[in-house]
C-alpha positions, 0 to 999 in steps of 0.5 A: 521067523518061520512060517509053516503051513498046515496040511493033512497026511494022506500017505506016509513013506518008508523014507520017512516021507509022506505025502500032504495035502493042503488046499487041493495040492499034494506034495511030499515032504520030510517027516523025520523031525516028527514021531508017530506021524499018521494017516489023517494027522495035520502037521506044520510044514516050513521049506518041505519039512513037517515042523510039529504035529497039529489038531484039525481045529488048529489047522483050520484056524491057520488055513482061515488066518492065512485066507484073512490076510490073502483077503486084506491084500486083495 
């Protein structure tokens, strides 16, 4: 099983890289797998590579999911 977190492309590389955010940390990570990746698209990220291209509705479903469970452990 994977697990891939969503972020928001807010800058995207010739190396086929682009720089993400997700919850206030930037990080660059591996865009090759995906087409047509642009500025403001949400896409799934597993081990610094993006795995598929999401919607923001989708991403914000994950991100609250994901809060959910941290909550549950606390």
């Amino acid at each position: 099983m994977c697990l891939g977190y969503p972020a928001k492309v807010i800058e995207i590389f010739e190396d086929k890289k682009a720089l993400v955010e997700y919850l206030g940390v930037k990080k660059t990570v591996n865009i090759a797998l995906l087409r047509d990746v642009s500025i403001g698209d949400y896409i799934l990220i597993h081990s610094g590579i993006a795995i598929e291209k999401i919607d923001q509705k989708e991403a914000e479903e994950i991100e609250k999911l994901f809060g959910e469970v941290k909550d549950a452990n606390n």
